[in-house]
N, C-alpha and C positions, 0 to 999 in steps of 0.2 A: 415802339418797344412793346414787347410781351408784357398782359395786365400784371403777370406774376412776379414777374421779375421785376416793374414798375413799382408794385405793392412789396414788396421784400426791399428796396431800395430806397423806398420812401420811410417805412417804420425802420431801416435800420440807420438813415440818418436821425432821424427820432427819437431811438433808442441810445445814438451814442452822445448827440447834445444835448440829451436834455437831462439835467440836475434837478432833482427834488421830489421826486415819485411818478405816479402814473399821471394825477390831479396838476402836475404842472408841464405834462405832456398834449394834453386836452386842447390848445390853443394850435398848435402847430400842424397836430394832427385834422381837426378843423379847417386850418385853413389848405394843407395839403387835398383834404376830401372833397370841401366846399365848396371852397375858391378856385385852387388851383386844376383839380382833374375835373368838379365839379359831375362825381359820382354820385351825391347825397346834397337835398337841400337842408337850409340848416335845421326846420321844424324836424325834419328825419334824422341829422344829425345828433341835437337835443337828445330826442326820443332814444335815440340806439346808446349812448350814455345814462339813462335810467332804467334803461334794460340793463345792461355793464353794470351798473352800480346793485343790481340788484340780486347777479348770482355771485358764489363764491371765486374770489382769486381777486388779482391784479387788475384794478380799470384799463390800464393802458395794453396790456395782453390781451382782455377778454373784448377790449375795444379794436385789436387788431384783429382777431380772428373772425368776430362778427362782421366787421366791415371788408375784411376780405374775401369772407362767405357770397357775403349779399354780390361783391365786383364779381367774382368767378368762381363761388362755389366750393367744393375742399380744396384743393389746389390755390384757390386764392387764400381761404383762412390758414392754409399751412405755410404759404411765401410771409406773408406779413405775421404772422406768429411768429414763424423763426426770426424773421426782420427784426421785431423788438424785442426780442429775449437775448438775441446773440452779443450784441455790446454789453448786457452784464452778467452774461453766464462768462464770456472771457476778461472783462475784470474783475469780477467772482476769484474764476480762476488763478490769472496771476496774484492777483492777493494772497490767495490761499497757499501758493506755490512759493510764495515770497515768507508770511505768514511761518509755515512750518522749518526755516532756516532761521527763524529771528525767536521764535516763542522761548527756547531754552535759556535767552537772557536777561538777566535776573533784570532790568528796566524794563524790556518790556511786560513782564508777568509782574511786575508793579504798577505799571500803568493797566493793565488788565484787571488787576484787585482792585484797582480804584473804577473803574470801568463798573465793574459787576457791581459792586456797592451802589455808586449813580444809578444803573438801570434799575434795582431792588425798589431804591427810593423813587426815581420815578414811576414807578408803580403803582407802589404801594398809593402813593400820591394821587395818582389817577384816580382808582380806586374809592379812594377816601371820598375823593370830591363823586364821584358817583351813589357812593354811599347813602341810604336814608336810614335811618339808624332806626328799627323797628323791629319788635322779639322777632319776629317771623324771618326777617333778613339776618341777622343774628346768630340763627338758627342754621339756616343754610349755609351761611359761612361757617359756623362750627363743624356740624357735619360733614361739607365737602373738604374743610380740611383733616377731619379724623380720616373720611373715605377715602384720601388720595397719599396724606403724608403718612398716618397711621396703617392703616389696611391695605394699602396699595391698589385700590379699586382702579380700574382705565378710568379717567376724565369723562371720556366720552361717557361712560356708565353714569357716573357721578352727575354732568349734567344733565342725561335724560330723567334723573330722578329729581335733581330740580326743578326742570320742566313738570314733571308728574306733579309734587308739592307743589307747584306755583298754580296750578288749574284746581289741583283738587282747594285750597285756601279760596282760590275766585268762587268755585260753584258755591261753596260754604255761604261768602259774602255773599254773593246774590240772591239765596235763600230766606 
């Protein structure tokens, strides 16, 4: 069989059993790489998941692309990219397709309000517990929220100037 269509067929069985994010995709695809085609041993394995983990996006995408790179190069990272995206860009979809004939009814935009409340608080929640309650952090939470809710600054802006505050407070201390 063709390595591209091998790799599109292996992440899109991947893609569509496996429940629970990229991090619970990791074992399969492993033993698909490992074990089974035994393209990559596992210390290389290992490795190209702390690579993955370490730019932005999806481990189990960024883990496809990379590993289909190294098997065949772009044509490889593009079969097994699409491989594991396509089972939930099309449940995506029908949801969404389903989604906008159900929204207008008044349960389900109550279970939506109840929805959005949960996700605020679990946030907030998050948050909290990451929180060290210090003027300085205090500060940037004030700020970024006048810059974003009040002023309407992009995020993006907002956090590079926390970034900027958080270095120039370090030189400070280190002085």
């Amino acid at each position: 069989m063709n390595k591209n269509l091998r790799l599109f067929l292996i992440y899109l069985k991947i893609g569509t059993f496996t429940f629970g994010g990229g991090f619970a995709m990791i074992p399969l695809i492993e033993r698909e790489v490992v074990e089974n085609n035994k393209w990559m041993e596992a210390e290389e394995f290992t490795d190209s998941l702390a690579l993955c983990q370490s730019v932005p996006g999806a481990i189990a995408v960024n883990n496809a692309v990379f590993i289909g790179y190294r098997i065949n190069g772009i044509l490889g990272a593009i079969s097994a990219g699409f491989g594991v995206i396509l089972p939930s860009f099309l449940i995506i979809t029908a949801v969404a397709s389903v989604f906008a004939q159900i929204k207008n009814i008044s349960l389900i935009d109550s279970i939506f309000n109840g929805i959005r409340a949960a996700v605020v608080a679990l946030i907030l929640t998050a948050g909290l517990r990451l929180l060290s309650v210090t003027f300085f952090n205090l500060l940037i939470i004030g700020l970024t929220f006048i810059g974003i809710a009040v002023l309407e600054i992009n995020p993006i802006f907002v956090i590079i100037g926390a970034i900027t505050l958080g270095i120039m407070k370090n030189r400070n201390e280190d002085k």
